[in-house]
N, C-alpha and C positions, 0 to 999 in steps of 0.2 A: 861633425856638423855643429856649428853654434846655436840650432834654431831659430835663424834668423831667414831663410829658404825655405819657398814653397817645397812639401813635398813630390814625388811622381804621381800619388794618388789624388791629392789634393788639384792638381793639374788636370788630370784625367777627367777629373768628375767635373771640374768647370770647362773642359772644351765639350765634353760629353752634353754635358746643360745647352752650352751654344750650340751644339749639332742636331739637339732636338728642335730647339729654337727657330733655327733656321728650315726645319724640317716641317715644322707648321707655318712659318710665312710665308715663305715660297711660293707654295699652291693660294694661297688666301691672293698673293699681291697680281699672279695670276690670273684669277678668275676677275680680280676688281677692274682689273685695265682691260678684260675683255667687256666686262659692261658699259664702262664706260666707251670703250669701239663701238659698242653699239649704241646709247644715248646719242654721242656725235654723228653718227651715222642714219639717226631716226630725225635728231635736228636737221643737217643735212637736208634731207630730202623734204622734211618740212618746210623750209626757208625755200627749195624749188617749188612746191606747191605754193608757197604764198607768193613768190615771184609772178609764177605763170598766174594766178590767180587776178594779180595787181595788170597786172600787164592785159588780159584777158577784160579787164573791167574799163580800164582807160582806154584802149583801142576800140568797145564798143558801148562807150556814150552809158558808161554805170552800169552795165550791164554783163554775166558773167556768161554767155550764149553759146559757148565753144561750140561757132557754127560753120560754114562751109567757107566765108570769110577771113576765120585765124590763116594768119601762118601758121606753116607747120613748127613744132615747138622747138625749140634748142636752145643749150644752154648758150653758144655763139648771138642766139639772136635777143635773147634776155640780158649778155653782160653789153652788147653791141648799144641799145636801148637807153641803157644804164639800172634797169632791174638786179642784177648781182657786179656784185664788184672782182669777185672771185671767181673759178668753176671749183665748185667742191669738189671733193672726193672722197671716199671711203678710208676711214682711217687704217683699215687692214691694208690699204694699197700704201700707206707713207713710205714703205722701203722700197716700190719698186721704182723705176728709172721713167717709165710712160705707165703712170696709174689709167686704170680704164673708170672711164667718168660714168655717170649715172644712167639708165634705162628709161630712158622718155617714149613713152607709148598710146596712142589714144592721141584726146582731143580734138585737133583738128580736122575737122568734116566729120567727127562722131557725134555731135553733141551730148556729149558727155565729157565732162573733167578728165583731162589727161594722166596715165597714172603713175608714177614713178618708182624705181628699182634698185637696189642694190646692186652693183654688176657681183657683187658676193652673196647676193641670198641664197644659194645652193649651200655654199660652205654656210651659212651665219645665217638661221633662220629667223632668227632675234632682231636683225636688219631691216626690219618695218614698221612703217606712220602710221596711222598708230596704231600702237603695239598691239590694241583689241584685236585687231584685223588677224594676226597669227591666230589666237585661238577661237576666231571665230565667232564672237561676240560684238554687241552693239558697244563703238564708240565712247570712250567714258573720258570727260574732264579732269587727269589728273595730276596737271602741271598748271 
């Protein structure tokens, strides 16, 4: 040999470096896109609450009443309106072929605020507006 050639060892040791390399981002890049599934998926269902919200105030003269009056909620009758332009969906459904749209429940003829769902909060319990709400705490501004 001239010395002009990596050796075997010298090889070994730099794919060995890449193999660990790879062995810590993996998991890291992992965990970051599942957080982020769930931020898009807490926006989500916030942007439905401000809909219905918007929608809730204009049909009753400024007023947020969700009384025996509303329709019943849907997201058809919100983009129908022109309240959303989109139906969202939960980022965990992006690969399926008919993602299952969000859990509208409540509101109409409750008076009470209608409350909305993740059709994934079984699997993804990190999938709620806001996030206090999981562990059961008061509400905190911080976005």
């Amino acid at each position: 040999m001239d010395g002009k050639a990596f050796s075997r060892t010298e090889l070994l040791v730099v794919f060995l470096i890449i193999g660990f390399s790879l062995a810590i981002i993996f998991p890291v890049l992992r965990s970051v896109r599942k957080d982020a599934d769930a931020r898009v998926c807490a926006a989500n269902i916030r942007g439905l609450v401000a809909a219905m919200t918007t929608y809730e105030v204009r049909e009753n003269d400024g007023k947020a009443v969700w009384s025996n009056d509303s329709e019943e909620y849907s997201i058809a009758v919100l983009q129908e309106r022109g309240y959303l332009s989109i139906e969202p969906f939960c980022p965990c459904e992006r690969d399926k072929v008919n993602p299952a749209p969000y859990i509208i429940s409540g509101g109409s003829g409750t008076g009470s605020a209608p409350v909305v769902k993740c059709p994934n909060a079984d699997k993804f319990p990190d999938h709620v507006w806001p996030r206090a709400q999981k562990a059961g705490v008061a509400s905190e501004r911080s976005e």
